[in-house]
C-alpha positions as a printed Julia matrix, in Angstrom:
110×3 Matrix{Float64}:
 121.45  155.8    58.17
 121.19  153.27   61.06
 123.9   151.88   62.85
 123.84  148.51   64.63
 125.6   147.38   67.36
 127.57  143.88   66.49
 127.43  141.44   69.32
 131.23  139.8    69.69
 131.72  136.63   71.55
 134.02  136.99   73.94
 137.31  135.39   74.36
 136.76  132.5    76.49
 139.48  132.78   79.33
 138.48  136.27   79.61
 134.73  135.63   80.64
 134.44  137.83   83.92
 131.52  134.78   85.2
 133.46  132.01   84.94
 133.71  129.67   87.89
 137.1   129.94   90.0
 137.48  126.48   92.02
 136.84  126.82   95.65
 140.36  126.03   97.12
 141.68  129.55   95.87
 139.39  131.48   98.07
 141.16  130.29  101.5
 144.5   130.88  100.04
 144.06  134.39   98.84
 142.13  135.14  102.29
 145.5   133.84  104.01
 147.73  136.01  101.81
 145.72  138.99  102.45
 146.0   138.53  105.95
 149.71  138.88  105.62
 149.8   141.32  103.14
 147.72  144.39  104.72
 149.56  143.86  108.44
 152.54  143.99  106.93
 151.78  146.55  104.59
 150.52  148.77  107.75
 153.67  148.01  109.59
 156.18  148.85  106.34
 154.09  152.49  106.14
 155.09  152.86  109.92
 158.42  152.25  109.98
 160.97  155.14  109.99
 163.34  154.45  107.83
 162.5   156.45  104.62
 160.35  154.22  103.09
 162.24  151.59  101.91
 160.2   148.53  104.06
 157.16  150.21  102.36
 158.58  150.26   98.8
 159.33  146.21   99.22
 156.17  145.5   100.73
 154.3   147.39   97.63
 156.24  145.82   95.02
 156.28  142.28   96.48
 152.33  143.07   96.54
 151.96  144.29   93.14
 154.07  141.51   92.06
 152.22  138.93   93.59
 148.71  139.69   92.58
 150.07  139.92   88.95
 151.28  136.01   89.57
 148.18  135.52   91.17
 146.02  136.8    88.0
 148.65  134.66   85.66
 147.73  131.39   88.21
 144.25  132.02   88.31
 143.62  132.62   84.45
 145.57  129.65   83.63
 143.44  127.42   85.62
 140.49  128.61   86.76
 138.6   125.24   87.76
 141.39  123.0    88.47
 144.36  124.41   90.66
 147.17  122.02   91.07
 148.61  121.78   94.28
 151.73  123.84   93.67
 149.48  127.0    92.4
 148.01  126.44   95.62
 150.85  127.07   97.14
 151.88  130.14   95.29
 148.64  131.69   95.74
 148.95  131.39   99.7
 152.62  131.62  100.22
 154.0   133.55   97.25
 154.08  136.81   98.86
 156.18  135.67  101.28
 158.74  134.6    98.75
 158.83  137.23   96.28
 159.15  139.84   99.38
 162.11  137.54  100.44
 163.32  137.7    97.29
 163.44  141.81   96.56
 164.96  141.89  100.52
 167.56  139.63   99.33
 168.3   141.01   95.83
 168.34  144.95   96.94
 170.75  143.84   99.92
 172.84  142.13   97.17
 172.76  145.66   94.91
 173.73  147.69   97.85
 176.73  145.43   98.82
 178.22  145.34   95.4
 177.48  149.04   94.97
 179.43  150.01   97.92
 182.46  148.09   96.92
 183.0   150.23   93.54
């Protein structure tokens, strides 16, 4: 009894060799610039963690928009994904700042 290996063609979007367009590369190399100081700084900071827990969210939430982005349009990036790529960060740790401040407030009141 032999067994044989079946060759599969791979989903197309999922080819690990295709060609990413060149304008991402800049982008992500900004965001990472931000991400890692910042990231340093929020595991320094003495106030029990809670700088560190937005800065690791925001980052884990902004490389999964970054995969979505980049698998969407590998070749052609419009200008907008652009700007998510390099200033997304930014805004989504803006935005779980904002929204935790928001919890706390209304928790207090009850």
């Amino acid at each position: 009894m032999e067994l044989f290996l079946v060759k599969t063609t791979p989903v197309r979007w999922l080819l690990l060799n295709a060609k990413v367009a060149q304008g991402y590369g800049r982008n992500f190399l900004a965001s990472v610039a931000v991400q890692v100081p910042l990231l340093i700084l929020g595991s320094l900071a003495l106030d029990g963690g809670q700088l560190g827990q937005w800065i690791a969210c925001s980052m884990a939430a902004y490389w999964l928009m970054a995969l979505a982005i980049v698998i969407r349009r590998p070749r052609s990036p419009t200008h907008g994904d652009l700007i998510a790529v390099r200033f997304g960060f930014l805004f989504i740790l803006m935005s779980f700042v904002t929204v935790t401040c928001i919890r706390w407030t209304f928790l207090r009141l009850w």
